[in-house]
N, C-alpha and C positions, 0 to 999 in steps of 0.2 A: 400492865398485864405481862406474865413472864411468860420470853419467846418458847416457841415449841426446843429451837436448839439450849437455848439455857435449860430447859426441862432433860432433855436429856443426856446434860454432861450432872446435872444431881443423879439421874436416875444410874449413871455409869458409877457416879462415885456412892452410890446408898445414901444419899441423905433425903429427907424430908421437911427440913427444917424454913419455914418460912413460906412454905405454898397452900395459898389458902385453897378451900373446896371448890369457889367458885373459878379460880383458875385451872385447877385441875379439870372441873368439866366443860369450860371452853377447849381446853387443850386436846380432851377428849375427841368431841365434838369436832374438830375440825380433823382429827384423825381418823374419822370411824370406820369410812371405806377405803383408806385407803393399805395398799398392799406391799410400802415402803419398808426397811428393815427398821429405818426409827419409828415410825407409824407403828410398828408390828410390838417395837421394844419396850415402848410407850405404853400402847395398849394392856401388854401382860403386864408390867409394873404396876399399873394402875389397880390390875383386876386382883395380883397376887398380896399390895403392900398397901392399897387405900379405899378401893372401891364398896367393898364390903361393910366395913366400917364406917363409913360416912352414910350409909342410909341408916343409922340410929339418930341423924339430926332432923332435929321436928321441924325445920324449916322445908326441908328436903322432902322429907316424906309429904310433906302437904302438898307440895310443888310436882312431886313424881312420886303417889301412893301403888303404882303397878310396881314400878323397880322396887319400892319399900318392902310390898309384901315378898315377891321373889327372893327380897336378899333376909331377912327378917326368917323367914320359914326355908331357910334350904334344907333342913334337916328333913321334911317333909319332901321336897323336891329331887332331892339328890344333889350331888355334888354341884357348882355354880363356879369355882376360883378360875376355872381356864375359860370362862363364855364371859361378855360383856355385855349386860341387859339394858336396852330401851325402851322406853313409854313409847306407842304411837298411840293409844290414843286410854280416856277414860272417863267412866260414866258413875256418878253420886250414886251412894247407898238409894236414894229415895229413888230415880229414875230407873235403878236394877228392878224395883220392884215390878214394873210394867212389862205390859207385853212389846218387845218382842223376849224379856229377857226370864222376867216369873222368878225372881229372887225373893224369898219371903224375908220379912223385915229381922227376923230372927238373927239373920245373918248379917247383918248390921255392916255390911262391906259393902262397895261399889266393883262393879268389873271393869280389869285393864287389860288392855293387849299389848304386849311387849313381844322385840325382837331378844332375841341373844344370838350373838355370834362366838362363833369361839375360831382363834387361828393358830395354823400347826406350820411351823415354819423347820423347810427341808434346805439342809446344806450339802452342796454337790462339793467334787474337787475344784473347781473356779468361782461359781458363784453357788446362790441363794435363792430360793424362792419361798413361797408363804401361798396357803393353801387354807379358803375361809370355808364356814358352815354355817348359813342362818338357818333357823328356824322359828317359827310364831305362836306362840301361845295367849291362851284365854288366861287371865289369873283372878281368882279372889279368894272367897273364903267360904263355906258351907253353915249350913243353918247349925249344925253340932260345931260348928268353931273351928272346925278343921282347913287348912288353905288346900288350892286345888292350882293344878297347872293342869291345864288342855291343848295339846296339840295340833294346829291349825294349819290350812293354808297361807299363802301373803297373802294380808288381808291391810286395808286404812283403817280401818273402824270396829269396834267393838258389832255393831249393827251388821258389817260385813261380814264378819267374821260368827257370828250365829248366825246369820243367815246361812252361810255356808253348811253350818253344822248341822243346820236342820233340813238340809236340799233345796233351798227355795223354798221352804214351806212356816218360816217362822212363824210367820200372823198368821198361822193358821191354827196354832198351838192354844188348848184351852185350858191346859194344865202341865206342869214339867214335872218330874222328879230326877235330877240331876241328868244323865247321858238317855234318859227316856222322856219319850213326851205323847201327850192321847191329842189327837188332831180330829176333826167332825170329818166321816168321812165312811164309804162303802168298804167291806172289804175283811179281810180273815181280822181277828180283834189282835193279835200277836202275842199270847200271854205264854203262847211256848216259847218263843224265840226271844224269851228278855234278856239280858249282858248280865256278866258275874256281878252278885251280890243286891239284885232284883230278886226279890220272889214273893208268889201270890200266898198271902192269908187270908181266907175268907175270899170278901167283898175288896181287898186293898191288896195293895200292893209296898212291899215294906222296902226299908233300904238301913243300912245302921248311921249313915253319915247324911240323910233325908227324912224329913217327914214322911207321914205313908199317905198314899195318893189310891183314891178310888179306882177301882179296875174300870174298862171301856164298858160305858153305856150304850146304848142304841143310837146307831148310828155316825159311834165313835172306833177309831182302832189307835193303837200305838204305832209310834215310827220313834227309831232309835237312831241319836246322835250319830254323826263320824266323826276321825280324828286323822289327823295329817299323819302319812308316813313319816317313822324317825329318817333324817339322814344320816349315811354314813354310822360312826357312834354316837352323834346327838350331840345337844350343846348341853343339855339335864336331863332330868330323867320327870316324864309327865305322873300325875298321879293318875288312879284307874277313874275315877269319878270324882 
């Protein structure tokens, strides 16, 4: 395995020749928190000269399909080259379909939750310092084929992290349509206060990037997803739904 200091006197000199992937993401790995100037040098090489590019490998992507979609769909997401995504955790296309999560098969994706961090590193007149940003996101894919990043809390768990999103109220959920969902319950139905790009036709309720979803029945109302505040300027940029 090649030491983290051999990594970066390549990485001083630009070469790449000879480091496989799977060295690169131990070497990752053992850098991730930390806030040292080769840690930090390390890091952006990675992200700027290989990181990218290695989730086109189908080994990789089976092994971490959250970072795949992330780095696969940045054009969707916004820009990605100065953040460094990780998997914490992910859940199979067929268990998306269940509650707490109501991914219809359509969308033939599983949901991951990743971090990305991105570091900005300040040089004074004597020394150095390095300044990080996480942030957590939901990722997959929508039943139109479109990928989605959602803004979260820290969260371990995909489960945590919808829960989160729906107040404590996931399992209570009887039907979703992407950042809305109708829970059984007393109370105004909410069909005025739906988020951009909800709107009632009729009996349903439509979306362009969603199936259309029956308006609140008796004894049903709507409750609308949250999303974590960005920090700072953010590590990407999340989609609307």
């Amino acid at each position: 395995m090649i030491s983290a200091v051999a990594l970066d006197s390549i990485i001083r000199n630009s070469s790449i020749s000879g480091i496989s992937r799977g060295e690169i993401i131990s070497i990752n790995d053992r850098f991730r928190n930390s806030r040292s100037k080769k840690a930090i040098r390390i890091r952006e090489w990675i992200s700027q000269h290989f990181q990218n590019g290695m989730w086109a490998d189908v080994k990789l992507k089976k092994k971490y399909p959250a970072v795949s979609i992330v780095h696969l769909a940045a054009d969707e997401h916004g820009g990605i080259d100065n953040a460094y995504v990780s998997q914490i955790d992910w859940i199979s296309a067929v268990e998306a379909q269940s509650a707490p999560y109501f991914v219809l098969p359509s969308a033939n994706c599983g949901i991951g939750l990743v971090s990305a961090v991105s570091f900005t590193e300040y040089r004074g007149k004597f020394k150095g310092w390095a300044s990080s940003c996480t942030e957590y996101f939901l990722v997959g894919r929508n039943e139109a084929g479109t990928f989605f990043a959602h803004r979260v809390t820290e969260s371990n768990s995909v489960e945590e992290a919808i829960n989160w999103i729906w107040g404590g109220r996931a399992k209570q959920i009887v039907r979703r349509q992407g950042d809305i969902a109708i829970i059984k319950g007393a109370g105004p139905k909410g069909l005025d206060k739906l988020p951009f790009g909800h709107t009632v036709q009729g009996d349903y309720i439509v979306h362009d990037t969603h199936p259309s979803m029956a308006i609140p029945g008796k004894g049903e109302r709507i409750i609308i997803g949250r999303r974590a505040a960005q920090k700072g300027n953010g590590t990407f940029s999340q989609t609307r739904d």
